[in-house]
C-alpha positions as CSV (number, residue, x, y, z in Angstrom):
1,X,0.0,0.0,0.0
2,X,1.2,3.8,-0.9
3,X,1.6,6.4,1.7
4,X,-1.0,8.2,-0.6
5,X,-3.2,5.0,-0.3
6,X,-2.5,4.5,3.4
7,X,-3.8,8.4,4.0
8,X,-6.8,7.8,2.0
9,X,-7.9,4.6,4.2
10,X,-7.0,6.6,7.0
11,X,-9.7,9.7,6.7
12,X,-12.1,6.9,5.0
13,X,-11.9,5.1,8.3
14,X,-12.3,8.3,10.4
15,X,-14.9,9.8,7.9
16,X,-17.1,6.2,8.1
17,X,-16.5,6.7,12.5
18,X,-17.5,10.5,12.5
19,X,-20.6,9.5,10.4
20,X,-21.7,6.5,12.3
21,X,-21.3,8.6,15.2
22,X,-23.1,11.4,14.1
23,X,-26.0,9.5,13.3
24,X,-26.0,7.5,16.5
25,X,-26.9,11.0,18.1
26,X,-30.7,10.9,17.3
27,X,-31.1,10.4,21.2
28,X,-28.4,13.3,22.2
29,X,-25.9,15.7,20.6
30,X,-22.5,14.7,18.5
31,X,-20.8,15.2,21.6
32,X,-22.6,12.9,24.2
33,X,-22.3,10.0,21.2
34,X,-18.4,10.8,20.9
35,X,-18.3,10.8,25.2
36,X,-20.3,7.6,24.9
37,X,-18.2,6.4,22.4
38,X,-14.7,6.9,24.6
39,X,-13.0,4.9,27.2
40,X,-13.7,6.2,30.6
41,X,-11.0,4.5,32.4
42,X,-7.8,5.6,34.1
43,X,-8.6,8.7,35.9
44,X,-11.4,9.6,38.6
45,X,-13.6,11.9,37.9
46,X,-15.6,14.5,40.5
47,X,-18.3,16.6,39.0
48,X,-20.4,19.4,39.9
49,X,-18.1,21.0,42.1
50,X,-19.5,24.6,42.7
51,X,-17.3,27.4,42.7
52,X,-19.6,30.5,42.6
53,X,-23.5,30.8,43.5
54,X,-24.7,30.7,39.9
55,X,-26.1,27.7,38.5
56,X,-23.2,27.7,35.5
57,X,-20.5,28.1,38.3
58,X,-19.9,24.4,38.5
59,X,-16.4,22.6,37.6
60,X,-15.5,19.1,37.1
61,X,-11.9,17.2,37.6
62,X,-10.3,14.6,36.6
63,X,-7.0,13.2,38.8
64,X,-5.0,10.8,36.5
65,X,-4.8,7.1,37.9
66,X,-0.8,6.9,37.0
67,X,0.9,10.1,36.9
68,X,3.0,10.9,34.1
69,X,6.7,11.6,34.2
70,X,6.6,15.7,34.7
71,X,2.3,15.5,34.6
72,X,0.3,18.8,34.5
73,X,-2.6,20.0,35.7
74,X,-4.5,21.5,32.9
75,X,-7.7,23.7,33.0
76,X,-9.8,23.2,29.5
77,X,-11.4,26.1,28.2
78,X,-14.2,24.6,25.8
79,X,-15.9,26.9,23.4
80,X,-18.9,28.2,21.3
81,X,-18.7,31.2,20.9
82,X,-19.4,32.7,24.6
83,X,-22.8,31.7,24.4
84,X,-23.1,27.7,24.5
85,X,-21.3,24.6,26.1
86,X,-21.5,22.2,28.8
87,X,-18.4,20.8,30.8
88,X,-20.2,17.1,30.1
89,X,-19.8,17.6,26.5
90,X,-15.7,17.7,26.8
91,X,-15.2,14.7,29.0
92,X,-13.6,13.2,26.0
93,X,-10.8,15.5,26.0
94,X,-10.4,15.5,29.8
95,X,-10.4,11.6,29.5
96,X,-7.7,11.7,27.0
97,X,-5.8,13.8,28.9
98,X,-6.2,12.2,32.3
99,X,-5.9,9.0,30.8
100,X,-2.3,10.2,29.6
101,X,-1.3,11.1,33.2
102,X,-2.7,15.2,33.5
103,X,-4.6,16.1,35.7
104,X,-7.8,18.2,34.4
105,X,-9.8,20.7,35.3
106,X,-13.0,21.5,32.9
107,X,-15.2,24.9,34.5
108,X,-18.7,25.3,33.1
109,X,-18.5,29.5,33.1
110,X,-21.7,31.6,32.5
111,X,-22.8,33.1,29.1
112,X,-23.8,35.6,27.0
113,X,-26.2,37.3,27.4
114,X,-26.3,36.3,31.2
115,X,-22.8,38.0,31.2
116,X,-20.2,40.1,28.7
117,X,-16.5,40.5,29.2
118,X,-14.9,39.5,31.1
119,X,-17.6,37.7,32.9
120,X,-16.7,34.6,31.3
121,X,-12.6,34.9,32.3
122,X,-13.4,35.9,35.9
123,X,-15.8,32.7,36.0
124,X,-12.4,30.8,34.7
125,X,-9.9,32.8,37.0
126,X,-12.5,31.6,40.3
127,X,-12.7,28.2,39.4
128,X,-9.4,27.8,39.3
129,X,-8.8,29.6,42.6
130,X,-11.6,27.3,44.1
131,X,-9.6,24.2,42.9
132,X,-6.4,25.5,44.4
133,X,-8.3,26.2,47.7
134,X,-8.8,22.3,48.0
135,X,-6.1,21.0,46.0
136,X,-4.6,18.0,48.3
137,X,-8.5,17.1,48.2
138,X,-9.3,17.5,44.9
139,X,-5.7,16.4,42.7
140,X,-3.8,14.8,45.7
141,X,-0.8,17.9,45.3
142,X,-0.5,21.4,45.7
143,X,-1.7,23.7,42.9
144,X,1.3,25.5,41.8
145,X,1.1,26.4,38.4
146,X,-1.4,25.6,35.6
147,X,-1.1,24.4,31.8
148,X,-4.3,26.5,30.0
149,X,-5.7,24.8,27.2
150,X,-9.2,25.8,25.4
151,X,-10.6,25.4,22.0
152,X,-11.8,28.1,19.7
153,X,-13.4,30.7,22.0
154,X,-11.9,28.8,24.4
155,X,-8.7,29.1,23.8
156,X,-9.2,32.8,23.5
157,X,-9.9,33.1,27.2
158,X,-7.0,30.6,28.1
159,X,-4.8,33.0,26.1
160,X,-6.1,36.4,27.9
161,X,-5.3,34.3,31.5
162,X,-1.7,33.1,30.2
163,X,-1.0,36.6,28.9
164,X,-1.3,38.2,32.2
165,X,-1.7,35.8,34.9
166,X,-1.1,38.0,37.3
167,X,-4.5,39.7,36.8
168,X,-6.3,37.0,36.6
169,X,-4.9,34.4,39.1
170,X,-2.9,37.0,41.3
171,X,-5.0,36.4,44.4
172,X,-4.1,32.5,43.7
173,X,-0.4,33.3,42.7
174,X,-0.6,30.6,40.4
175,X,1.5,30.3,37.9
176,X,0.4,29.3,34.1
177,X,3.2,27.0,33.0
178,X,2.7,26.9,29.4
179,X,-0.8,27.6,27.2
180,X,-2.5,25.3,24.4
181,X,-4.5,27.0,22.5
182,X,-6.6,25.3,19.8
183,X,-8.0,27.1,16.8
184,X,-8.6,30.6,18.6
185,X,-9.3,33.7,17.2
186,X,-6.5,35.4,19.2
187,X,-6.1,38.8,17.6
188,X,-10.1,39.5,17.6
189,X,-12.0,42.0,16.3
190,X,-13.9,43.8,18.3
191,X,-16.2,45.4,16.4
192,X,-17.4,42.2,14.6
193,X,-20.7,42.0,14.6
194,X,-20.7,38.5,16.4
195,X,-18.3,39.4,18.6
196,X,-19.0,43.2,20.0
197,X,-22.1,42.0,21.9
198,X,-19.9,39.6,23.9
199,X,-17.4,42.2,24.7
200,X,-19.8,45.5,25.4
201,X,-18.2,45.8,28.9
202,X,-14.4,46.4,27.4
203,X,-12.9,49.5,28.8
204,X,-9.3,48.7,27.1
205,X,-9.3,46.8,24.0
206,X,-5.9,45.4,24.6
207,X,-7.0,44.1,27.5
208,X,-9.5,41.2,25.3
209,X,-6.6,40.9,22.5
210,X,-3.8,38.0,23.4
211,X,-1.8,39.2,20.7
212,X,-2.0,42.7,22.0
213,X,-1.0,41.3,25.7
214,X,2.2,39.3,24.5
215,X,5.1,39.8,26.3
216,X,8.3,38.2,27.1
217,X,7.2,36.5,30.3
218,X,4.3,34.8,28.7
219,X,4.4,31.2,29.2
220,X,5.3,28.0,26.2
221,X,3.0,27.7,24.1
222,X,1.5,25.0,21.6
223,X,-0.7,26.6,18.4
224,X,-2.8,24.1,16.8
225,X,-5.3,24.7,13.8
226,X,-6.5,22.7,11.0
227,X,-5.7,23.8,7.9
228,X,-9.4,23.6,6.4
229,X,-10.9,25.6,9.0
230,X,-13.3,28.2,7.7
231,X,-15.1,29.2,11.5
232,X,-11.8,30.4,12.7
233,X,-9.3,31.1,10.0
234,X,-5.6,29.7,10.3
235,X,-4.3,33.1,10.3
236,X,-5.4,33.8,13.5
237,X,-3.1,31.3,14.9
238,X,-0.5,33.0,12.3
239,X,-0.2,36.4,13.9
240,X,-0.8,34.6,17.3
241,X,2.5,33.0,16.6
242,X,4.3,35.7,15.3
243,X,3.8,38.1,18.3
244,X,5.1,35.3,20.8
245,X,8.0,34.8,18.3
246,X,8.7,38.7,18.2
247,X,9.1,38.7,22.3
248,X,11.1,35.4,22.5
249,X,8.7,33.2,23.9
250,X,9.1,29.7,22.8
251,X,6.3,28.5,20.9
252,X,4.9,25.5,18.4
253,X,2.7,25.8,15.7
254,X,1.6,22.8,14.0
255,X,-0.8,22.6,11.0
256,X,-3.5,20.0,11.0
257,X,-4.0,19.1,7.1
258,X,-7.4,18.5,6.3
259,X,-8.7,19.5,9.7
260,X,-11.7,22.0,9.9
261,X,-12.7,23.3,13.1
262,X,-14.7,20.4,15.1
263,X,-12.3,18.3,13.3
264,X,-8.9,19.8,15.3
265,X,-11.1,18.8,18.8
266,X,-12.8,16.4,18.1
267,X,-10.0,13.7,17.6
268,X,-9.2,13.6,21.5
269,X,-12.4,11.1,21.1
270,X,-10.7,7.3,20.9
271,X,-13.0,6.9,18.1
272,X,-11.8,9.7,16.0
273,X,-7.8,9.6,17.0
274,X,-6.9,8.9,13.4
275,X,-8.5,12.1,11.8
276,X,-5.4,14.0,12.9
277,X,-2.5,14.3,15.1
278,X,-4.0,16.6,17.6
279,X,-4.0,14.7,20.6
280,X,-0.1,13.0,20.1
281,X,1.1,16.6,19.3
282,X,-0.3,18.1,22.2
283,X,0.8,15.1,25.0
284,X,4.1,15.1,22.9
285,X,4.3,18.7,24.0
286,X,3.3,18.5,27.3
287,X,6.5,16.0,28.0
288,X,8.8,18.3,26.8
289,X,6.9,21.2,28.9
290,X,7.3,18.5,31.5
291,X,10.7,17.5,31.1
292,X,12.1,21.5,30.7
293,X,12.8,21.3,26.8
294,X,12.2,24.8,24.8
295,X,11.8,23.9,21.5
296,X,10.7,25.9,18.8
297,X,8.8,24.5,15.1
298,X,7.1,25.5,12.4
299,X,5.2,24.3,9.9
């Protein structure tokens, strides 16, 4: 068999999986069938842990069964554009993660129009400080620093929290050890009609903008984005990348071919780790993170 024929099998495999799943999800969402669908071993999981008086204030986490060499504890930032998501719906990627030897912790944070900036981040910010409160409890360890990690809006707020931490976590004095970000639109505008709703309450700009925020103290970071994405274009993770580069920070941008943007999350699901490499590229990462190595690639 070709490489060219051995790719081919490859998506037709994951395409014939994503399908089957998709139409497995007459009784729930794509998500609940994928969650379904996953292993659920090798971590324990809490849920529901409240962190705030709102109903949306609520935080799940999972504590890894066998601790990797140099493990993590990472907070997931899901998205949807500020205005949907459920912590349940991402126990695939916690699962993946955990079952890798990370710990995770996966905040439900409230929405728009309940809230507008930075609402959501302050939601993030506390249920991260509530987790650090009861940390030998919750992980087994002290909380002393934090790997942030989200997925399209997502990742947006886990790059305004790694840009300046001490903001956001300095009642906690956490540090944020290194940030994944996954398909973000990190150099947003503003005055986009989708988006200016959502961020009414801005006083400074810069202040929403991760790119604008860069600076050399910011933490290692790992840019992934599929190359077919058409929600969140590629070049935000371009300039993303090129603003870290500018101030020195280590960073590593890999290209997912063929990925759009469900695709580049969506194969942290056991059933869909063929469809790319997003989930050995990030735990690839996370060693090195783990281990002390700077390493800098492009694609």
């Amino acid at each position: 068999m070709s490489p060219a024929q051995f790719t081919d099998l490859v998506h037709l495999r994951c395409t014939h999986v994503l399908s089957t799943a998709l139409l497995l999800a007459g009784c729930g969402s794509p998500l609940e069938t994928l969650n379904a669908l996953t292993p659920d071993g090798g971590y324990e999981r809490r849920t529901g842990i409240a962190y705030g008086d709102a109903p949306r204030q609520r935080l799940d986490v999972y504590r890894a069964g066998a601790p990797a060499t140099g493990a993590h504890t990472i907070v997931f930032v899901y998205g949807g554009a500020w205005r949907s998501g459920r912590r349940d719906d991402y126990a695939f990627v916690a699962g993946a993660l955990a079952r890798a030897g990370h710990d995770v912790i996966v905040p439900d944070y409230r929405l728009y129009p309940g809230i507008v900036w930075p609402g959501f981040v302050e939601d993030v910010a506390a249920a991260i400080a509530r987790v650090d409160a009861d940390a030998v409890a919750l992980l087994g360890h002290e909380l002393e620093a934090v790997v942030m990690m989200g997925h399209s809006s997502g990742a947006h707020t886990a790059a305004v929290i790694a840009a300046s931490p001490g903001r956001w976590l300095e009642a906690d004095g956490l540090e944020v050890s290194g940030l994944i970000g996954i398909a973000g639109p990190y150099d947003l505008l503003l005055d986009d009609p989708e988006v200016a709703p959502v961020f009414a309450g801005v006083e400074d700009p810069d202040d929403a903008i991760p790119v604008a925020r860069v600076g050399a103290s910011h933490p290692p970071t790992l840019l992934l984005h599929g190359s077919d994405d058409e929600r969140v274009l590629p070049e935000h993770t371009r300039v993303h990348a090129a603003a870290l580069r500018a101030a020195g920070v280590p960073v590593e941008v890999d290209t997912l071919p063929g990925a759009g943007h469900a695709g580049s999350i969506a194969s942290f699901a056991a059933p869909l780790d063929l469809l790319n490499e997003a989930p050995e590229r990030t735990l690839t990462w996370l060693a090195r993170l783990g281990a002390g190595e700077r390493r800098e690639r492009t694609d």
